[in-house]
C-alpha positions in Angstrom: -29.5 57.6 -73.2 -28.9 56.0 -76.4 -27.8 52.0 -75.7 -26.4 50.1 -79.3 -25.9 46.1 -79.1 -23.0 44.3 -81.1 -23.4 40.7 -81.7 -19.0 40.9 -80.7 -17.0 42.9 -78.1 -14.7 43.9 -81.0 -17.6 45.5 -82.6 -18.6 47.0 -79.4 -15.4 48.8 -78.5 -14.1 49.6 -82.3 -17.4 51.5 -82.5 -17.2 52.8 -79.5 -13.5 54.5 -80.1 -14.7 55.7 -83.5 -18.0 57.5 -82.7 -16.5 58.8 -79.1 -14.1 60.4 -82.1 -16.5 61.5 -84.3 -18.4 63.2 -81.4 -15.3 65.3 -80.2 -15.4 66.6 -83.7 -12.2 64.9 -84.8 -9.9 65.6 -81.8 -7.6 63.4 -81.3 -7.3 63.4 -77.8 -11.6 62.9 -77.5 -12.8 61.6 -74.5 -14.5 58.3 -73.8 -16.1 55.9 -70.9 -16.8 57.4 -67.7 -15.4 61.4 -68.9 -17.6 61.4 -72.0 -20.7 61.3 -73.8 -19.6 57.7 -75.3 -19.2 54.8 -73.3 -18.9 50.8 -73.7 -20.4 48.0 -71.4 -18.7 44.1 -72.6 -18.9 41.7 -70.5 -17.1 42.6 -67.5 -15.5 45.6 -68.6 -17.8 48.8 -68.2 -16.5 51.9 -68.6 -19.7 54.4 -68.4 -19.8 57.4 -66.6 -22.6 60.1 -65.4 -22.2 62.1 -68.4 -22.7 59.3 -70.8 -25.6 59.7 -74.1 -24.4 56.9 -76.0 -23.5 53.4 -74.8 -22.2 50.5 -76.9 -23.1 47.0 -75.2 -22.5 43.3 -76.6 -26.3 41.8 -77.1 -25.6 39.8 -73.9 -25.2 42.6 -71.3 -28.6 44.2 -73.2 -30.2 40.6 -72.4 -29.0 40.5 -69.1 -30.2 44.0 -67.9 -33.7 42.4 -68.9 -33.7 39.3 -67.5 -31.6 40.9 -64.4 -35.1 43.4 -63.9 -37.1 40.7 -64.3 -36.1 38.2 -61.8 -35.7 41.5 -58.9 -39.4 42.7 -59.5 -40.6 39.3 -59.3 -39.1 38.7 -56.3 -39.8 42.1 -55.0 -43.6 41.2 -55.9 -43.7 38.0 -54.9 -44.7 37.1 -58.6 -47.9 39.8 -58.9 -47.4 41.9 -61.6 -50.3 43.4 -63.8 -48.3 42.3 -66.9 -46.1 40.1 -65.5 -42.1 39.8 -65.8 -42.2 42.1 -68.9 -43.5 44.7 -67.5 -40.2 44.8 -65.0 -38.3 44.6 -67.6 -40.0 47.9 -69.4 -39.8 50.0 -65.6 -36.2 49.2 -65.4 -35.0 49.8 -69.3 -37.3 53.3 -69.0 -33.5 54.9 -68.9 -33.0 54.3 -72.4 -34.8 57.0 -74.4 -33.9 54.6 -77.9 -32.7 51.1 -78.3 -30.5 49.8 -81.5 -29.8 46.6 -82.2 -27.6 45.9 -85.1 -26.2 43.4 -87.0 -29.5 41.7 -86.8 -28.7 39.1 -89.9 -26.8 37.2 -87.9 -30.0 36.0 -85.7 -27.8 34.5 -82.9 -29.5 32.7 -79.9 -29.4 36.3 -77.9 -30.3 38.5 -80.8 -33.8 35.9 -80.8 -34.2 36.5 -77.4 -34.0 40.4 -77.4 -36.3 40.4 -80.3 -38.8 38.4 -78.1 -38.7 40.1 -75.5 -39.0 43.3 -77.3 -41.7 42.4 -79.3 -43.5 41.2 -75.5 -43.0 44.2 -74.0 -44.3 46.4 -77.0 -47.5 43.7 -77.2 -48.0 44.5 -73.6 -51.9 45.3 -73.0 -51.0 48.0 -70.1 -50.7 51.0 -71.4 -48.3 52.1 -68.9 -45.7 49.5 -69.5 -46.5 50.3 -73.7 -45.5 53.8 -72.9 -42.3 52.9 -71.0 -40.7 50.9 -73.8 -38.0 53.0 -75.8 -38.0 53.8 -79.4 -36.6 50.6 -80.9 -34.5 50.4 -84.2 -33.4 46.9 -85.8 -30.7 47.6 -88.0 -28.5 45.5 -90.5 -26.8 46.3 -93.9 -28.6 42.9 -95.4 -31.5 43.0 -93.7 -34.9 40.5 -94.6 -37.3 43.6 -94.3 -40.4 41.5 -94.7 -39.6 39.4 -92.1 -39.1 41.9 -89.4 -42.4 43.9 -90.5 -44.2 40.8 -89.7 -43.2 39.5 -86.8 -43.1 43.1 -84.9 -46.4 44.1 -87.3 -48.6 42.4 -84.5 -46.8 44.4 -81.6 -47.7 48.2 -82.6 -50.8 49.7 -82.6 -51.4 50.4 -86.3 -50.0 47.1 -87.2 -47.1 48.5 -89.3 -43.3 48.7 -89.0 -41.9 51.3 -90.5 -39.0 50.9 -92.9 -36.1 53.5 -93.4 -33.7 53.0 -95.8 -30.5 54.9 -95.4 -27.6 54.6 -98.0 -24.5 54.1 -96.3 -21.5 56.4 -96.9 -20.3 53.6 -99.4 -17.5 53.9 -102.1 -17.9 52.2 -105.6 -16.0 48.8 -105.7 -15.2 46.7 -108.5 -16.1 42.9 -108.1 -13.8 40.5 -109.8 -15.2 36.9 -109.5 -11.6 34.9 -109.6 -12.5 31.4 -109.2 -10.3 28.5 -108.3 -10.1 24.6 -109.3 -11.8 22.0 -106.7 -8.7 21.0 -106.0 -7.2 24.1 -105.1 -5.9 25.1 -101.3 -8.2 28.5 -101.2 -6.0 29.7 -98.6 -3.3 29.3 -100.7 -4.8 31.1 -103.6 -6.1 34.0 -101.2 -2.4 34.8 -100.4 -1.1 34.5 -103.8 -3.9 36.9 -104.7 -3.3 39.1 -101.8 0.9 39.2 -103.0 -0.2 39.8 -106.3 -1.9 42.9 -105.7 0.9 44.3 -103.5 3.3 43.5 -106.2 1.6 45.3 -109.3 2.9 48.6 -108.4 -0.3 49.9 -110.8 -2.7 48.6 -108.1 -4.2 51.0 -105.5 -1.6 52.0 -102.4 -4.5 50.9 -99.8 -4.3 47.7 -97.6 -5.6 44.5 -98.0 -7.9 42.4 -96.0 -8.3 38.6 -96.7 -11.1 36.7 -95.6 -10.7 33.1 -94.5 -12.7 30.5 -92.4 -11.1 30.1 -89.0 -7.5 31.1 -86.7 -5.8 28.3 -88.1 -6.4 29.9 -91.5 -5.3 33.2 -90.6 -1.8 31.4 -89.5 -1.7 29.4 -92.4 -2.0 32.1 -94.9 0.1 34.9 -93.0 2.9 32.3 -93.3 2.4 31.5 -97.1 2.6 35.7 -97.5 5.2 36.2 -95.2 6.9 33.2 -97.3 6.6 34.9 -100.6 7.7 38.2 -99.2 10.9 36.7 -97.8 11.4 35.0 -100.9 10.8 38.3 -103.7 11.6 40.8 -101.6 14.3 42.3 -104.4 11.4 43.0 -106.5 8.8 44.9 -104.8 8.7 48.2 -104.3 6.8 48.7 -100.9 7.1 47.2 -97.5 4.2 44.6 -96.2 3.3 43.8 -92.9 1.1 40.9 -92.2 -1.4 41.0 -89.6 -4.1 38.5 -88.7 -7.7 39.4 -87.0 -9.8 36.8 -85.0 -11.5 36.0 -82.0 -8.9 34.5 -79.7 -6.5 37.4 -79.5 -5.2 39.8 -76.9 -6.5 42.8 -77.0 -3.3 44.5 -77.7 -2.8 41.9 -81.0 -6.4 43.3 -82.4 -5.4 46.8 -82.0 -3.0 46.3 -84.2 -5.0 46.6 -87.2 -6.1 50.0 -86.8 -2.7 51.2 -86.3 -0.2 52.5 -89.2 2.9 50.8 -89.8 5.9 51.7 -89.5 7.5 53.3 -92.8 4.1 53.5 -94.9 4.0 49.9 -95.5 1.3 47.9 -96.7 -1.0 46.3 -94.1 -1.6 42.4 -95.1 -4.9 41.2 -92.9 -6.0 37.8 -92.8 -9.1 37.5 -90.4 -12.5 35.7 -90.0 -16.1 36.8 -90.2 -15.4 38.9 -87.0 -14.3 41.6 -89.3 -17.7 41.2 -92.1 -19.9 44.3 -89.9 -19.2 46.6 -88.0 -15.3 46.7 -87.8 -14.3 49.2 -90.4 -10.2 49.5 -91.0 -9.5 52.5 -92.4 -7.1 52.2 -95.4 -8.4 48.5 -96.8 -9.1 49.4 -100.1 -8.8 45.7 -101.2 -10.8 42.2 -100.0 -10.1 38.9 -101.0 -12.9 36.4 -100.3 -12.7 32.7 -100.2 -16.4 32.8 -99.5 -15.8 30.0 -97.1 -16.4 30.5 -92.8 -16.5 27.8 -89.4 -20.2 27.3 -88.2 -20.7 25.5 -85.3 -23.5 23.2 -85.3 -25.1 21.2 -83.3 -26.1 17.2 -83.6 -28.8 16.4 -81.0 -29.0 12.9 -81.8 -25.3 12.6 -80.9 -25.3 16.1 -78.2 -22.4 16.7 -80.1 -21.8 20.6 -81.6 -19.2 20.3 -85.0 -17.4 23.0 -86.6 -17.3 22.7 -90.1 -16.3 24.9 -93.0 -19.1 25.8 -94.9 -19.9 28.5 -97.7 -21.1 31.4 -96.5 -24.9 33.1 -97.6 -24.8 36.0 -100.0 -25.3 38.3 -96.9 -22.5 37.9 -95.9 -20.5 37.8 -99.1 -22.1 41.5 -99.6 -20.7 42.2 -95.9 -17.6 41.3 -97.2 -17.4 43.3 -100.3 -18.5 46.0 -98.6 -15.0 46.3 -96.3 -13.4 47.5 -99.9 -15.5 50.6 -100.2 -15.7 52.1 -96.5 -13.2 54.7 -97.0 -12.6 54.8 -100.3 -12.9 53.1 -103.6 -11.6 49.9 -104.3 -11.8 46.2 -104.8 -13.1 42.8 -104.3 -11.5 39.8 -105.6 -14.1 36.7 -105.0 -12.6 33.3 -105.0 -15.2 32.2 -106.5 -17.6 32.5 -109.5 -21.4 34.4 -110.2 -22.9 31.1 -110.7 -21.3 30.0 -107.3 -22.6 33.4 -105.4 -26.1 32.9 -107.3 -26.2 30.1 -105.6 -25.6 31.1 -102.3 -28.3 30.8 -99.7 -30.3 34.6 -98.7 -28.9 34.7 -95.1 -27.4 32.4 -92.4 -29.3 29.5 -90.7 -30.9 31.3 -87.4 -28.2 30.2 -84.3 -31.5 28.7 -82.5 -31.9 26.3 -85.5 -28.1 24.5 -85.1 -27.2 24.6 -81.5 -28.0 23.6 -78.4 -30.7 24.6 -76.7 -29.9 23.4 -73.0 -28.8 27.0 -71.5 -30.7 29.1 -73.6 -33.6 27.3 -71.8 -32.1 27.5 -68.4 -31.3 30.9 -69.0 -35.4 31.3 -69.6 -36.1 29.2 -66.8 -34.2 31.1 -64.3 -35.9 34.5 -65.3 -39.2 32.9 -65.1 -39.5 32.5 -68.5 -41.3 29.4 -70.8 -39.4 28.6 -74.0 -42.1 26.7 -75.0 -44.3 30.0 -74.8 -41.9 32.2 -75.9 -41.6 34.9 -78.6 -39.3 33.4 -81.2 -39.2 34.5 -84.9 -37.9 31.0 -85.7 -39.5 28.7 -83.0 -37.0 25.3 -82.1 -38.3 22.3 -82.9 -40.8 21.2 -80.0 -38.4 17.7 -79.6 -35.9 19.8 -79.3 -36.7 21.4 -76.5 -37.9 18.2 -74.6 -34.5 16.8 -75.3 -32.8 19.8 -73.8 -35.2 19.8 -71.1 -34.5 16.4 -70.0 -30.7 16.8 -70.0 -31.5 19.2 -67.4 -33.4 17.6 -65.4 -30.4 14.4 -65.6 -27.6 17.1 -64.8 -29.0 18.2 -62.1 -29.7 22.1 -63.7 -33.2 21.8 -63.3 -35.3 20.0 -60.2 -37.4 17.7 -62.2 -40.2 17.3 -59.5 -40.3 21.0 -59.0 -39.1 22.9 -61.8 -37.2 24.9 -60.3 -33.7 25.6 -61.3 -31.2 24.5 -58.8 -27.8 26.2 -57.9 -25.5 24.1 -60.4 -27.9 25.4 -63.3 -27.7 28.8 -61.7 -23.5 28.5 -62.0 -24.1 27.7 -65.6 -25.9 30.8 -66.4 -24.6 33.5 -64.5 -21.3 32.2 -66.3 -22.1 31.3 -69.6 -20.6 27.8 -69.5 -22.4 24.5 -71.3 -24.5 23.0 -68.2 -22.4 19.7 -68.1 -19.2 21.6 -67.7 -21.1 22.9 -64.3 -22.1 19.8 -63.4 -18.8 18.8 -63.8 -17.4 21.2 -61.7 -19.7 21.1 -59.5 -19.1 17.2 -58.8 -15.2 18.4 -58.7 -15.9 20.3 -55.9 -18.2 17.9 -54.2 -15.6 15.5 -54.4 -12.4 17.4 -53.5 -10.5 17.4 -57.1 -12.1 20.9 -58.6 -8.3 21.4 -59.6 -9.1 18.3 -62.3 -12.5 19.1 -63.1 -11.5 22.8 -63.8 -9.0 21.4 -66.2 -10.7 19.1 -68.1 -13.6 21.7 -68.3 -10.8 24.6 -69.5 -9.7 21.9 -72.1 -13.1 20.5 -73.3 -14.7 24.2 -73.6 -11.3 25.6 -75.8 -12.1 23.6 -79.0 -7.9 23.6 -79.5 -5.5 20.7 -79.8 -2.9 20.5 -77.7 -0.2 19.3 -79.6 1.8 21.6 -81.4 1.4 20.9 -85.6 3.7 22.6 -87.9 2.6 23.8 -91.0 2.3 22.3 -94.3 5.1 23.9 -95.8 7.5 22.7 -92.9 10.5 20.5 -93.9 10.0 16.7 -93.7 12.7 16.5 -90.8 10.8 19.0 -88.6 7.4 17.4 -88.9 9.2 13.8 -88.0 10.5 15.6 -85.0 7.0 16.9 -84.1 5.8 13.3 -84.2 8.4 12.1 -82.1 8.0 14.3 -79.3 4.9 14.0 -79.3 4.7 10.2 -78.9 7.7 10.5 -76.4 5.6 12.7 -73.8 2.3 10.6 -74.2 4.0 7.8 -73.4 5.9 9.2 -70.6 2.4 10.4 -69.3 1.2 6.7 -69.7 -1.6 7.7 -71.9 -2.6 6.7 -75.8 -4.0 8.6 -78.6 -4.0 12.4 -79.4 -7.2 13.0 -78.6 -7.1 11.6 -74.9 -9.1 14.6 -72.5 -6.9 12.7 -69.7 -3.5 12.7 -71.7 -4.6 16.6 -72.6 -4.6 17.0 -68.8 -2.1 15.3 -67.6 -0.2 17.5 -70.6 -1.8 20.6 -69.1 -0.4 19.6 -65.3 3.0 19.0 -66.9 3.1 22.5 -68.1 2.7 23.9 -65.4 5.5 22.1 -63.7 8.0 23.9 -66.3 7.6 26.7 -64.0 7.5 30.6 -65.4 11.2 30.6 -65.3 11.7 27.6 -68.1 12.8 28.0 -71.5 9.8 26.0 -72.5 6.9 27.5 -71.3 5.9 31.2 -71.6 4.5 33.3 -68.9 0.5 33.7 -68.3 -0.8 36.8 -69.5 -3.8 38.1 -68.7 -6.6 38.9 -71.6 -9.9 39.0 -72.8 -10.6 35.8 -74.6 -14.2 34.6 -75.7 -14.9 30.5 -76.3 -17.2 31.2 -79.1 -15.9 33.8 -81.9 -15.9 36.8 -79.5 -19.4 36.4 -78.6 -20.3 37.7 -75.5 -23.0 36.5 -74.0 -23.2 37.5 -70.1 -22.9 40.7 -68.0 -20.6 38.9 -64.8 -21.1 42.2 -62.6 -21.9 40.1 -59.9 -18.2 38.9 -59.4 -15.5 41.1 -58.2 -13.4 43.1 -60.5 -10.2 40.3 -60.1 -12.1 37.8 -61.0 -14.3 38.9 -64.3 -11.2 40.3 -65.1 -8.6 36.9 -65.1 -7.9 35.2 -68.3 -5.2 32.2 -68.5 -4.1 32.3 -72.1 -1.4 29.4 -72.2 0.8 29.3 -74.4 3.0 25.8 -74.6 6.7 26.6 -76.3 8.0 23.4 -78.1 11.1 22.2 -77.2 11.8 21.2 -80.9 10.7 24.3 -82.6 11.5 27.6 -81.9 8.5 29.6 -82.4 5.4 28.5 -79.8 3.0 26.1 -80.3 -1.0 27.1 -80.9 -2.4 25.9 -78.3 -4.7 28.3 -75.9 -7.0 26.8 -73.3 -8.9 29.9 -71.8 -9.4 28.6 -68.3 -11.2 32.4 -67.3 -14.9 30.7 -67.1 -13.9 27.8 -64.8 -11.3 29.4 -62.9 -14.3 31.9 -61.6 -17.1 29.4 -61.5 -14.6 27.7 -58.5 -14.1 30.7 -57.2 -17.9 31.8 -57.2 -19.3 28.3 -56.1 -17.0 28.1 -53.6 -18.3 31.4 -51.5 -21.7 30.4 -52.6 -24.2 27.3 -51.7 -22.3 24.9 -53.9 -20.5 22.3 -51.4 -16.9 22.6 -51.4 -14.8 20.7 -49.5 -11.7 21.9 -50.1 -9.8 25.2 -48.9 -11.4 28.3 -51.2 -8.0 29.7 -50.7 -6.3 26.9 -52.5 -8.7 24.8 -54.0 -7.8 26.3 -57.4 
């Protein structure tokens, strides 16, 4: 078998669907999952079957399989093995015949650790275990060749890597560098751009694709378009619709992307970087780039992570461009100049470099694994580490007179949550109020403001409104401030006493909703299907508006960690039937 990592589940399953289809030959009705020869494993959701050759993972279920091996043969060995944990690792992953891991530029905190542990297992000084590892192929569009050849150079026998490079099935595009004034809204340009080229009637037929930092972007500039096509519609000669792209969707929401509209109209995309590899949309024969994304990095002076806007690497801006020409020719209009993209730096900042380290290192710890030892091709800063260590040891994660990583730190990894979110459920259930402790987790973990803000371009008498409910229910709540976590509870209680039935609150649906830009980072197989598979994605109608406000708490993480810890050797106190 044939196993191919995506940095996303979006990746994962769009490439999935499209090489199941070009492996039936074309046929529309071509088989997939468990009845064919391509399957897809992201995060809970596995569909593989007996007859699968070709399986699409997220680079967290890859990771896991490893670490998973590991920590059985240990056990299983009582800790003797002729090469140690890696050579469990190489026994167990003997059922891949040829391991691909793509999208490698991004050098995310898993893609490190699979290269490490690759590059282990391939160093490994028993021949047996050396002959066991599968053909491994690191793959990327913008690849740093030279780096790779040297950090896996050591690992082979000859010393060399060997380097193929295979031109892609790419179409010519035109680059148009467009720059804006500093004191321009680059959203706001991006959509007049994007109407522009919908309105010249001598500009290609195919759709466009617009590239802006975050969600709040998306909205932003799918309302400006939207705006202007309400406002010209007289004058143009083919139908838009506008669609957005990013992380926090439903499933159903993403899909529609790859469908075709209704009465050959123009698709209008505004999305993130979740759409720069590996996603193609058939039909985009025009990008618009604002060269700008959301990083999250991480202060540990302060343990604090910040998202900010930042300009992307010249990578990435080639990723970008590249979206124009997947299916035919076409165009990219960069909101910025040549000077600006000289500028630019090579590739993005290595995810080990600018966040936290603390479950990374846990996640090591568990498997038997020292980060201070291990194979990274950008090591952490040493003080780094200690700090992260140390946190452990204070949030209980980590048995500081032992070493050893105790249940609450095993919570945290086998559910991808920050460690002093477990802790903090942990103490909720402990002390009989999980139900508060799983909300202010849900609400610290979803990076989203609760309050409902309308959009720039709303009318002066709506935004009053907006302020004055607002302050009304905060001070019915007895609380003070927006950014309250109690008032954001007490908000989150009160929604749910609205009741399913009320004209102000929208039913729960159930979804597949990732905390950090789709990234999936855990295989949960070890829960039951009903509870990998539950997703809260609130939705909180205003009473003053009459579209819904954009707030979304994804309580999935917390609302199994309960359930989990409570059947396990966490001390609960409460009912497990109703402690949630």
């Amino acid at each position: 078998m044939v196993v191919c990592s995506q940095p996303r589940k979006l990746a994962a399953t769009f490439l999935a669907d499209r090489v199941a289809y070009e492996f039936s030959g074309g046929q529309v009705n071509y088989k997939k999952g468990k009845d064919g020869a391509v399957g897809v494993h992201v995060g809970g959701a596995k569909d593989v079957g007996k007859y699968t050759r070709i399986k699409f993972v997220t680079e967290g279920v890859l990771l896991n399989e490893m670490l998973h091996a590991r920590q059985r043969h240990l056990a299983a060995t009582s800790g003797a093995s002729s090469d140690g944990p890696i050579g469990a690792a190489a026994k167990y992953n003997s059922k891949y015949a040829a391991v691909v891991l793509d999208e490698v530029h991004e050098r995310s905190i898993v893609t490190d650790l699979l290269l490490g542990l690759f590059k282990e297992w391939l160093s490994s000084t028993d021949p047996s275990h050396r002959a066991s590892a599968p053909l491994l192929v690191v793959t990327s569009a913008t690849l740093d060749v030279q780096k790779f050849q040297d950090f896996f150079g050591a690992a082979t026998l000859t010393g060399q890597v060997p380097h193929l490079n295979i031109p892609g099935r790419m179409y010519p595009v035109i680059e148009h560098h467009l720059p804006i004034p500093d004191s321009a809204s680059p959203i706001a340009a991006a959509a007049e751009k994007a109407f522009a080229i919908h309105a010249d009637v001598a500009s290609d037929p195919g759709d466009i694709l617009i590239f802006v930092p975050g969600q709040e972007e998306c909205m932003t500039g799918s309302r400006a378009v939207q705006s202007l096509l309400n406002r010209k519609s007289s004058v143009l000669k083919r139908k838009a619709t506008v669609l957005q792209l990013y992380s926090k969707q439903l499933p159903e929401e993403q899909a529609m992307v790859r469908a075709t509209p209704p009465d050959g109209a123009r698709k209008i995309i505004f999305t993130t970087n979740i759409a720069e590899t590996s996603v193609t949309i058939d039909g985009v024969t025009h990008v618009v780039d604002t060269g700008l994304a959301k990083e999250a990095i991480f202060d540990q002076q302060r343990g604090m992570t910040i998202l900010r806007e930042h300009v992307i690497s010249k990578s990435s801006a080639i990723q970008r461009r590249g979206r124009a020409g997947r299916t035919q020719p076409g165009s990219c209009y960069r909101l910025y100049s040549e000077d600006d993209f000289a500028e630019m730096r090579q590739g993005q900042v290595p995810e080990i470099l600018r966040s936290p380290l603390a479950l990374e290192i846990l996640r090591l710890r568990l498997r038997g694994v020292d980060p201070r030892n291990f194979l990274w091709m950008d090591p952490p800063d040493p003080d780094d580490v200690t700090t992260a260590e140390r946190e452990l040891e204070l949030l209980g994660c980590v048995d500081a007179a032992t070493g050893e990583v105790t249940r609450t730190g095993q919570v945290a990894v086998e559910l991808e949550i920050d460690p002093k979110l477990a802790r903090l459920v942990s103490l909720g259930l402990e002390r009989s109020i999980v139900r508060s402790a799983l909300a202010v987790a849900a609400i610290l973990s979803s990076g989203s403001d609760v309050w409902f803000r309308p959009p720039a371009a709303a009318t002066a008498a709506v935004k009053e409104a907006a302020v004055a409910a607002r302050a009304a229910l905060t001070a019915e709540l007895g609380c003070h401030g927006d950014g309250d976590v109690i008032l954001a509870t007490r908000v989150l209680f009160k929604w749910e006493t609205l009741g399913d039935d009320n004209d102000n609150r929208s039913s729960a649906a159930t979804s597949t909703v990732s905390a950090d830009d789709d990234r999936d980072d855990g295989d949960l197989s070890d829960l039951s299907g009903d509870e990998m598979g539950t997703n809260l994605h609130l939705r909180l109608h205003s009473p003053f508006l009459s579209h819904s406000a954009s707030w979304e708490i994804c309580l999935d993480y917390f609302v199994r960690a309960t359930l989990h810890a409570c059947i396990s050797s966490l001390s609960c106190r409460c009912n497990a039937s109703t402690c949630v």
